[in-house]
C-alpha positions in Angstrom: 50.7 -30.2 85.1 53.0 -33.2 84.6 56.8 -32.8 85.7 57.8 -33.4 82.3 56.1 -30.1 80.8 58.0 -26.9 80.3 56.3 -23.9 82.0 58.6 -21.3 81.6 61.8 -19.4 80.1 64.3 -17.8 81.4 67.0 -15.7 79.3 69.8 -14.0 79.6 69.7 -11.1 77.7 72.7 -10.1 76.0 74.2 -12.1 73.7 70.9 -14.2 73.8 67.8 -11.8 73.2 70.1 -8.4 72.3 72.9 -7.9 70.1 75.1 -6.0 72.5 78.3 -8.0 72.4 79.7 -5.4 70.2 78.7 -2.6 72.8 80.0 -4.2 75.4 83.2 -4.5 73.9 83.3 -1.2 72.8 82.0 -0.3 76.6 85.0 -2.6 78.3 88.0 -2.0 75.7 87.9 1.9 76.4 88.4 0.9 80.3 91.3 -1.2 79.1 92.9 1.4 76.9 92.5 3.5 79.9 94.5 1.2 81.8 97.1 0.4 79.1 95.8 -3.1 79.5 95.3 -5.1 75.9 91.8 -6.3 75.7 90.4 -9.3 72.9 87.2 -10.1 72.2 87.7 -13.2 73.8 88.1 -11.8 77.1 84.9 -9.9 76.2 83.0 -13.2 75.8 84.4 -14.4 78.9 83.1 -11.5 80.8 79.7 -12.0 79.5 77.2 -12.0 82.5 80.0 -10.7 85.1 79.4 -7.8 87.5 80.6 -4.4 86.5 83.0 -4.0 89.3 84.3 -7.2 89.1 84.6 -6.6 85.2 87.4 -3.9 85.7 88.7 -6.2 88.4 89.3 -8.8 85.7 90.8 -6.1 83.3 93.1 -5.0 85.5 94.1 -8.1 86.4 95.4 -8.8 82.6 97.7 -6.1 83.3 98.6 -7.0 86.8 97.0 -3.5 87.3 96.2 -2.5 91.0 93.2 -0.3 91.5 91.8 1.0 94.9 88.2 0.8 95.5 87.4 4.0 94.5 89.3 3.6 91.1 86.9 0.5 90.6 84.0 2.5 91.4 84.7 5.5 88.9 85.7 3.4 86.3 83.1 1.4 86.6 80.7 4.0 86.4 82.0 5.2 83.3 82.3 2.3 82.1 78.3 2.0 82.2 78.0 5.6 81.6 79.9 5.1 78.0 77.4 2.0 77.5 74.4 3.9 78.4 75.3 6.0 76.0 75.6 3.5 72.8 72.2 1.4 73.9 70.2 4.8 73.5 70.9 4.0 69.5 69.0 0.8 69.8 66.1 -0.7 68.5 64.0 -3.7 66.9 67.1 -4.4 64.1 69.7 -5.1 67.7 67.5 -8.8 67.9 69.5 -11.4 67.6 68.0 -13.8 64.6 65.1 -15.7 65.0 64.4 -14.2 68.7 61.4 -12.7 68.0 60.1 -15.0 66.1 61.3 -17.6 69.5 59.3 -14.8 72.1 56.0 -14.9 69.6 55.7 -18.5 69.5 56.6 -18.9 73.5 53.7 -16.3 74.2 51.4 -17.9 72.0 52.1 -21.0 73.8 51.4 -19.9 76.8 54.7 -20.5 78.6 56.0 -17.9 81.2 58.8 -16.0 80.1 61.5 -14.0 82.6 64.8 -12.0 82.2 68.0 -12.9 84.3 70.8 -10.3 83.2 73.5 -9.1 85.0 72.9 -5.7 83.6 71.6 -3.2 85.5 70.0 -1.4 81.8 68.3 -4.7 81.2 64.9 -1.7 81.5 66.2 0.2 78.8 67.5 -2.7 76.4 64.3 -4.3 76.8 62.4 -1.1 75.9 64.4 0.0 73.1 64.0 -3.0 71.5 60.2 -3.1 71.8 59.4 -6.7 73.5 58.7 -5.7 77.0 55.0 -7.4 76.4 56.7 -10.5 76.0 58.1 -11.2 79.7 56.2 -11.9 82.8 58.9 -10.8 85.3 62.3 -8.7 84.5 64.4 -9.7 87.8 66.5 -6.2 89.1 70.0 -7.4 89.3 70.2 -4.3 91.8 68.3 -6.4 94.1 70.4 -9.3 93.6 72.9 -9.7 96.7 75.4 -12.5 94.6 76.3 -12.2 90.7 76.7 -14.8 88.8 78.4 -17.9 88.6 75.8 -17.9 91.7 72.5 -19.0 90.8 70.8 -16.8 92.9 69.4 -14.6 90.2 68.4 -17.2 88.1 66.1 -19.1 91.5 65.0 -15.8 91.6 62.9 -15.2 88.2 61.4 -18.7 88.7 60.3 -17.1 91.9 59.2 -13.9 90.2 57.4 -16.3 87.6 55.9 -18.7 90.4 57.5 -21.6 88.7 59.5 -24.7 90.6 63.2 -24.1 89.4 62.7 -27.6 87.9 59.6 -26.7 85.5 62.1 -24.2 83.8 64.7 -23.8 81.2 67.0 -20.8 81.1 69.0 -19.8 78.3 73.0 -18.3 78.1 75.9 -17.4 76.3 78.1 -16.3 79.4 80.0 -19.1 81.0 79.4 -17.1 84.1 75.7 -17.7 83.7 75.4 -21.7 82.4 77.5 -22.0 85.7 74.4 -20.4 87.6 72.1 -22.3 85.9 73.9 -25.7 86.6 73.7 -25.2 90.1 69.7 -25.3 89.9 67.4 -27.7 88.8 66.9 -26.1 85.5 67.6 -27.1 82.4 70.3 -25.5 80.4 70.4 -24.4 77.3 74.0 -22.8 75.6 74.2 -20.0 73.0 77.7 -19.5 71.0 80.5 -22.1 70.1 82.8 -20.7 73.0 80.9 -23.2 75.4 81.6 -26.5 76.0 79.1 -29.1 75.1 78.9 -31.0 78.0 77.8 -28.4 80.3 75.2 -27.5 79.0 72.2 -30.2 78.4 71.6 -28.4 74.7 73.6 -26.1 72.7 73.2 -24.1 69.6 75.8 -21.9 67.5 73.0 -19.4 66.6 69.8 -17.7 68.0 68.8 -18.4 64.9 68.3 -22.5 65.5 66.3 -21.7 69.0 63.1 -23.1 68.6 60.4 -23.4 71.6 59.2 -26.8 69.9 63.0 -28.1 70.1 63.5 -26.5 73.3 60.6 -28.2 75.0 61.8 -31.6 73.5 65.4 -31.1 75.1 63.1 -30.4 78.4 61.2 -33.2 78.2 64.3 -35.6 77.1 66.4 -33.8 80.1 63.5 -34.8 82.9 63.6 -38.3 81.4 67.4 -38.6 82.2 68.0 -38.4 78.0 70.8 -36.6 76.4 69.7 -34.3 73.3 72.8 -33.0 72.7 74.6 -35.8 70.9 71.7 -36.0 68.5 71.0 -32.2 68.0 74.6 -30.1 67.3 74.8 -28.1 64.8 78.4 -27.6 62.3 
């Protein structure tokens, strides 16, 4: 296979495949409350991707809050146990737009597709939406010995997928996770206006304008030492 051919995906999943921003907010904000510690959905976004723990690190911190361990532990747990509890409502209708039409056309092509989330329910998201048949490998972030910004995870699914890190393009929304990616030799592909064009070698607003024969064109163009982005940006 040339060098310049994709062979597989890799995604993050929320905020890319699921629509779980909203629960996550929901999830992190009633830590915060707990803490007396305001919380935006701009912090939110920023903790897209970020470890549990080290997400009520970060919310403490914007109240100059000091937790012991063990206060990090329980309210991390029920941190996840509160979010446990909201993805159990979840199905097909929590896609983001134009996803699964992205994972049918992707399969059909033949390219290798993995998961690379932070999220230790990754399992369960992926099941109650329905599109476990579309992935070759789910990497378990349980297995995973550094979070992201390291790209550890992210080396690992092209492992999982037995694909050389630069025969793949893995897509974010996290800054956490483009940061991962950029320290591979993958190409990356942004989700969300938060993020900054020029770290990322393609970015889209919308799930909606992801398209595998786009994508493979910002692959090929990336190999070749081309930028896309400049010529593809959607208002």
């Amino acid at each position: 296979m040339k060098k310049e051919e994709l062979q597989a995906i890799i995604f993050d999943l929320d905020g890319v495949i699921a629509d779980t921003i909203h629960l996550y907010y929901r999830a992190n904000k009633k830590v915060a409350d707990q803490l007396n510690v305001s919380f935006s959905e701009e912090l939110n976004q920023q903790l897209q991707g970020v470890s549990r723990m080290r997400t009520v690190e970060l919310i403490a911190a914007q109240g100059n809050v000091h937790l012991t361990v063990e206060q990090k532990e329980e309210f991390a747990y029920e941190k996840n146990k509160h979010y446990q509890a909201l993805i159990r409502e979840m199905t097909e209708d929590h896609l983001l737009p134009g996803i699964k039409m992205f994972l049918e056309d992707g399969k059909k092509q033949g390219i290798k597709m993995g998961i690379a989330s932070s999220s230790s329910n990754a399992n369960t998201v992926i099941d109650a939406l329905g599109i476990r048949s579309f992935f070759d490998c789910i990497v378990d972030v349980r297995k995973i010995k550094k979070g992201k910004p390291d790209p550890e995870i992210f080396l690992t699914a092209a492992h999982q997928l037995k694909v050389k890190p630069d025969a793949c393009v893995a897509i974010e929304d996290g800054e956490a996770g483009i940061k991962a990616i950029n320290q591979t030799d993958m190409v990356s592909i942004g989700v969300g206006k938060h993020l900054r064009e020029e770290d990322v070698n393609f970015r889209v607003y919308s799930t909606a304008d992801l398209h595998v024969k786009t994508i493979k064109e910002v692959f090929e163009k990336a190999r070749k030492g081309t930028d896309y982005n400049s010529a593809y940006t959607k208002n």
